[in-house]
C-alpha positions as CSV (number, residue, x, y, z in Angstrom):
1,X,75.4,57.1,126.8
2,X,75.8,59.9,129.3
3,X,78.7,62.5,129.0
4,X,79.5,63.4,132.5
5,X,80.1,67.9,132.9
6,X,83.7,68.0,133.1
7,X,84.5,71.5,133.7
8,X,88.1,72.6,132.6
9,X,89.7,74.7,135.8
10,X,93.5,75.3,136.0
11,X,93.1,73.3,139.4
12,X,92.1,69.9,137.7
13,X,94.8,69.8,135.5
14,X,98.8,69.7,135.0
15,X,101.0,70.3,137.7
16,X,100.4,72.8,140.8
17,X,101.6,76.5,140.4
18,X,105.0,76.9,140.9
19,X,104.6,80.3,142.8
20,X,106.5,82.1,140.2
21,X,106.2,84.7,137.7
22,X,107.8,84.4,134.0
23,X,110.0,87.8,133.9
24,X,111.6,89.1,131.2
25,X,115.2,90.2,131.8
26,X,117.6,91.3,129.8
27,X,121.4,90.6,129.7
28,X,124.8,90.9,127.3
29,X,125.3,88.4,125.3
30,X,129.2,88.2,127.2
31,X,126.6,87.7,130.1
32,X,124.8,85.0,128.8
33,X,127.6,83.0,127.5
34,X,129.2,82.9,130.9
35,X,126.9,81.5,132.6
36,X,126.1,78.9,130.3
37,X,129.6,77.9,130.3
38,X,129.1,77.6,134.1
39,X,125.7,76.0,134.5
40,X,124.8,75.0,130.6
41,X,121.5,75.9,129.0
42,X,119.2,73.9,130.9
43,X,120.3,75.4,134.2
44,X,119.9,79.2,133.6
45,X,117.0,79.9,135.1
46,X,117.6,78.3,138.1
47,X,121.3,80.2,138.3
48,X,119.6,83.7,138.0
49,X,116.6,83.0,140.4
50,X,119.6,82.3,142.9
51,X,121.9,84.9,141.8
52,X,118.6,87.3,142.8
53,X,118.1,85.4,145.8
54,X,121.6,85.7,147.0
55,X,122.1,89.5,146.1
56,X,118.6,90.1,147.9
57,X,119.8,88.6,151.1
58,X,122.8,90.6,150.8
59,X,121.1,93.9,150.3
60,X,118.8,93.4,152.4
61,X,121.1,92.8,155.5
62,X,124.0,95.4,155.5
63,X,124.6,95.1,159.2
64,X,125.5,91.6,159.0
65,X,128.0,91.9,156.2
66,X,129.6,94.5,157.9
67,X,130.3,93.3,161.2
């Protein structure tokens, strides 16, 4: 019986890259509790990587808030 060379590569298995990196931030636990009272546990990432997203935009633009 022949064994065929399976090589192991990130690109063969599991799901595709999501394009993000994990990030390590830190926040208050008054914070924290808030927004899982808003979105619950399983929702917290996705709440900050919008929060972000949101006050990015916002930065980013000045002349359009202010007009």
């Amino acid at each position: 019986m022949e064994i065929a060379d399976m090589t192991v590569s990130d690109e063969a298995m599991g799901r595709r890259p999501l394009g993000m990196k994990p990030t390590t931030v830190r926040l208050s636990e008054e914070t924290i509790s808030r927004i899982d009272a808003l979105v619950g546990n399983r929702r917290f990432a996705l709440f900050v990587r919008e929060a972000v997203e949101n006050e990015l935009r916002r930065r980013e633009e000045p002349e359009k808030a202010k007009d």
